[in-house]
C-alpha positions in Angstrom: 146.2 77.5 137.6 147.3 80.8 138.3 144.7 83.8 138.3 146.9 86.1 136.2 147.6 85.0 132.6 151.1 85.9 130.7 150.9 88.5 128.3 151.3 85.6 125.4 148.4 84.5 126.9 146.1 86.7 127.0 147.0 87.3 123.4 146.1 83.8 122.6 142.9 84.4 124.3 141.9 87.7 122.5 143.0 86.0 119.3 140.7 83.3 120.0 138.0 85.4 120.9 138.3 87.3 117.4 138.3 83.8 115.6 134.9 82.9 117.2 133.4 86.1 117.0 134.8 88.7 114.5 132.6 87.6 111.9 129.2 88.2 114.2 130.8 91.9 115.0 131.4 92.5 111.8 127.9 91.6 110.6 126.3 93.6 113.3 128.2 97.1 112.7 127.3 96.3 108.9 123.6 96.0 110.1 123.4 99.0 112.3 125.3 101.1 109.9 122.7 99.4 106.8 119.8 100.5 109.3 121.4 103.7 109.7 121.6 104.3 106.4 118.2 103.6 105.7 116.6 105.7 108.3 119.0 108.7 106.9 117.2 107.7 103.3 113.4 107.8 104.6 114.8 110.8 106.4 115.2 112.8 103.5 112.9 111.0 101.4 110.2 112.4 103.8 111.5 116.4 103.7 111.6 115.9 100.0 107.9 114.6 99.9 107.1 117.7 102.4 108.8 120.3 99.8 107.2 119.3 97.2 103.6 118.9 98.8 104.1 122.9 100.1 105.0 123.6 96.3 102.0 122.3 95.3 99.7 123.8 97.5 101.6 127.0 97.5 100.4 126.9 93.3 97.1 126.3 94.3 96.9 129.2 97.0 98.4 131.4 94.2 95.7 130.5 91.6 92.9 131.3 94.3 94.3 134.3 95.0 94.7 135.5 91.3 90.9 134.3 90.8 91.7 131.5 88.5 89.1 128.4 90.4 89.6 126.5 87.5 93.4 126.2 87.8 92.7 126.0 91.9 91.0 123.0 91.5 93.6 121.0 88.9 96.3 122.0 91.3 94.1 120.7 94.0 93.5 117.3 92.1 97.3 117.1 91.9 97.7 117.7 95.7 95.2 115.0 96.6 96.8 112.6 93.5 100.4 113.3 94.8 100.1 113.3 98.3 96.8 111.3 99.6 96.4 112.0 103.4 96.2 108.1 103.7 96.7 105.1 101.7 94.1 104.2 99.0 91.8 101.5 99.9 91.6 98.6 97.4 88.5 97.8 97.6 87.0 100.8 100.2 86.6 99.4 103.1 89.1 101.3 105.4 87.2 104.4 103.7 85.2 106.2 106.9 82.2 105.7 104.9 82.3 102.1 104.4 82.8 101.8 108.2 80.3 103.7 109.2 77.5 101.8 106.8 79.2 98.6 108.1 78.4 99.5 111.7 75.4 100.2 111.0 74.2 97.0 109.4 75.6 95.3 112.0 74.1 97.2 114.8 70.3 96.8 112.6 70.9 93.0 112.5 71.5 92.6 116.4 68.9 94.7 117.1 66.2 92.5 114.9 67.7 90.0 116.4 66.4 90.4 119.9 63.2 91.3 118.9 
């Protein structure tokens, strides 16, 4: 067989090549530009988030600075409602606390247990 392929042949191949694989090229650009897509979402999703969180604490810096403690405070109960530094817990125990209590107990028990 010759090492150089007709033109005709070469299209065969390419054609061939399309057949097996153009559906799997097809599916992967749709999945990187889905992914894309996606990140561009949370993207904006997140500066969103981060204007309205600087809103909000921008009405509770104004309420300290007229006087007004009482407003202060609801606008900082809607800050920490809103926009909780962290997940809530569901039952408490990834709460700092609840660690902390837990490490203790466990460190009491070992050390009654040596004695």
């Amino acid at each position: 067989m010759s090492e150089y392929l007709s033109e005709k042949e070469q299209w065969e191949q390419i054609r061939t090549w399309v057949r097996e694989n153009g559906l799997w090229v097809v599916a992967g650009v749709a999945l990187a530009a889905a992914g894309l897509q996606g990140w561009r979402w949370w993207q904006a999703h997140l500066d969103e988030r981060g204007v309205r969180a600087s809103a909000a604490y921008t009405r509770m810096i104004e309420a300290l600075e007229k006087g007004d403690r009482t407003q202060a405070f609801v606008r900082l109960g809607e800050l920490e409602r809103d926009f909780p530094l962290r997940p809530t817990p569901t039952r408490g125990s990834c709460s700092p606390r609840a660690s902390t209590s837990r490490a203790r107990s466990s460190t009491r028990r070992r050390t009654s247990s040596r004695r």
